[in-house]
C-alpha positions in Angstrom: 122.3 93.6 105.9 118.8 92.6 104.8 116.2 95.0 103.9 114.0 96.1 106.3 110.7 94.6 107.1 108.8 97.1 109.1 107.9 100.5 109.4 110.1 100.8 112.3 113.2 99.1 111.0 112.6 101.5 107.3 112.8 104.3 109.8 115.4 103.4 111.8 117.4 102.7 108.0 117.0 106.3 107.3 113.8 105.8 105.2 111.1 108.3 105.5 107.2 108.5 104.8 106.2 110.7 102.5 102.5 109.8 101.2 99.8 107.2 100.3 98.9 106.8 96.7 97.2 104.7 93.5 99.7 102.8 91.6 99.0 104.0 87.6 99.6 100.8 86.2 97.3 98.3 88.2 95.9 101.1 90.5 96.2 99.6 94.3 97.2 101.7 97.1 100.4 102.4 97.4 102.7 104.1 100.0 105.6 106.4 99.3 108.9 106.2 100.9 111.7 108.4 100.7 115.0 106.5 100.6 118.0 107.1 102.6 119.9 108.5 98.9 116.7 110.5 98.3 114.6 108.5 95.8 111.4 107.6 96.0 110.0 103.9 96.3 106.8 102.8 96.6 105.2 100.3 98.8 102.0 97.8 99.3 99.9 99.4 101.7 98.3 96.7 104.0 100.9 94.2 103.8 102.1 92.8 107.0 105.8 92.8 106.1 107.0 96.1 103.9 107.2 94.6 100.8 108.6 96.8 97.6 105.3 97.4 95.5 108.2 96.5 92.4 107.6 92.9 94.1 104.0 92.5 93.5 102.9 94.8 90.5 101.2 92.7 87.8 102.3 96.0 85.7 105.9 95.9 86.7 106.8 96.0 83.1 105.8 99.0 82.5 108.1 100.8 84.2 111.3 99.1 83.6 113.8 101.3 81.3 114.9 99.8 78.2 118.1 98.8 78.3 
C-alpha cells in the first residue's frame, strides 16, 4: 500500500485534520494530521499532492532524535 496522496485518500486511511500551523524550525504553514495510531504529523499546506512536511523541511535536522 502506498501512502496516500490526497486529502480524500488520508481520510479515507483513517487520518484526520486537526489544524493549520507555523513550522518552528523554518516557519511555513503547516497542516496537522492525526494518524490512524494517534500521532501527529505535519503537512505542507498548498501542495498539490499531501506531501509529509518531514519531506521538504530545510530544518528537518532539528527534530531528528539522537540515536
Amino acid at each position: 500500500m502506498s501512502f496516500p496522496k490526497t486529502k480524500a485518500e488520508l481520510e479515507a486511511a483513517g487520518y484526520r485534520y486537526n489544524n493549520t500551523g507555523q513550522c518552528s524550525a523554518c516557519l511555513r504553514e503547516i497542516s496537522w494530521w492525526w494518524t490512524p495510531k494517534g500521532r501527529k504529523l505535519p503537512f505542507d499546506v498548498g501542495a498539490e499532492a499531501m506531501v509529509p512536511h518531514f519531506a521538504s523541511c530545510p530544518q528537518v535536522s532539528k527534530f531528528r532524535k539522537a540515536k
